[in-house]
VOVEX-69457 format. One line per field, with one value per residue (C-alpha): y, z, x; residue in one letter; residue number from 1. Coordinates in Angstrom, 2 decimals. Layout:
% VOVEX-69457
yy c(Y, ...) .
zz c(Z, ...) .
xx c(X, ...) .
residu c(A, ...) .
num c(NUM, ...) .
END
This chain:
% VOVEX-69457
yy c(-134.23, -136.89, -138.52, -140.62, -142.79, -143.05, -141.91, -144.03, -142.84, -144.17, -142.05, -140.03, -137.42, -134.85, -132.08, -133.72, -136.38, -134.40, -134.02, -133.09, -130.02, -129.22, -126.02, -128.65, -129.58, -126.70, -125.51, -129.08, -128.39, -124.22, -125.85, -128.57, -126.00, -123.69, -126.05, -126.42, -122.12, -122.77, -121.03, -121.19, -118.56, -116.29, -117.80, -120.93, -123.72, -126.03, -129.45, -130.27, -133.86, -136.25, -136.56, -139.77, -142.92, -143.09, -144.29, -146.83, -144.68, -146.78, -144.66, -143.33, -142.49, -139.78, -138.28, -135.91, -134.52, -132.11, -130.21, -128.87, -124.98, -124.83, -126.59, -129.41, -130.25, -133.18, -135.03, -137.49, -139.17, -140.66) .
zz c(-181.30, -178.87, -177.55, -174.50, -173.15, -169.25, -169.04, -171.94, -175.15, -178.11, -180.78, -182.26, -185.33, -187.47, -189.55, -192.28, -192.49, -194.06, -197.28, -196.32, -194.66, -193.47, -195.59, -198.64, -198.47, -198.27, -201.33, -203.11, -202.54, -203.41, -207.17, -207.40, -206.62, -209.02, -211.79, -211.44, -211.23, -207.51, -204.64, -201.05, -199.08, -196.54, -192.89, -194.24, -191.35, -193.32, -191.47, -193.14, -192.17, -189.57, -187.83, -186.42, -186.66, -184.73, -181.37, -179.79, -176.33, -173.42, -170.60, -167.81, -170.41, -169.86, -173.18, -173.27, -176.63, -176.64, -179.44, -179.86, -178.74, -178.87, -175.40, -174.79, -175.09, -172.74, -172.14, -169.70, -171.63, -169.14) .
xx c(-11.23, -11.46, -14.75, -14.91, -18.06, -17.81, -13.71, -12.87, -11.74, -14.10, -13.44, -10.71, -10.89, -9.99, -11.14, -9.12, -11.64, -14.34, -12.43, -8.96, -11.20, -14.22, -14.19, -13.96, -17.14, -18.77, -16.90, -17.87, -21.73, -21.43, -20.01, -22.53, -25.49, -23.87, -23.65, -27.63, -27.62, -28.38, -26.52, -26.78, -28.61, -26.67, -27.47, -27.95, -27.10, -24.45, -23.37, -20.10, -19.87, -18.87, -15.56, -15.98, -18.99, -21.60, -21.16, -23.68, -25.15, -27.00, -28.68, -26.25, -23.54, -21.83, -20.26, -17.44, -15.98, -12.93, -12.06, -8.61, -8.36, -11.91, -13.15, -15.60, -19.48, -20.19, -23.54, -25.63, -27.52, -31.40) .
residu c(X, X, X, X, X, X, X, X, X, X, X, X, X, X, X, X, X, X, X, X, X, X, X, X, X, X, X, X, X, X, X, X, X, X, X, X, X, X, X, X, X, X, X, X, X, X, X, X, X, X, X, X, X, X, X, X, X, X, X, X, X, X, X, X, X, X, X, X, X, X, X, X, X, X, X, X, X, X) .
num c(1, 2, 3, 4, 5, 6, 7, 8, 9, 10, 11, 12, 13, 14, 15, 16, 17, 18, 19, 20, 21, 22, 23, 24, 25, 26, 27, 28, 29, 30, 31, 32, 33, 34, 35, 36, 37, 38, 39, 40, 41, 42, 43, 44, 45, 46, 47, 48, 49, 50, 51, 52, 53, 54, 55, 56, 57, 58, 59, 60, 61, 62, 63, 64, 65, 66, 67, 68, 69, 70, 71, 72, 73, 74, 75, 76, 77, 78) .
END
């Protein structure tokens, strides 16, 4: 994915950094919960991590993030 603040690129990432894969979480908290006879409930809403840090925001920023073959979410930000 690439993020840019106002046209300029600010941050770059990848899938890979969650883990090697997103999916690689998930699977690392399914065998933690399951080693305390937990599990995790169908529908459950599971953030798998971040792809990039936190980027600083100021009012009138205009955020765009593109993801590769999946589009882009872009924001204004008052």
């Amino acid at each position: 994915m690439v993020m840019t603040n106002n046209g300029k690129i600010v941050e770059l990432g990848a899938g890979a950094a969650v883990l090697d894969h997103p999916a690689a979480s998930v699977a690392m908290l399914a065998s933690m919960l399951s080693e305390r006879d937990e599990i995790i409930p169908a529908g459950t809403f599971i953030m798998t991590g971040g792809l990039t840090a936190a980027v600083l925001v100021e009012a009138g920023d205009s955020i765009v993030v593109r993801y590769q073959d999946m589009g882009d979410v872009s924001m204004k930000f008052v």
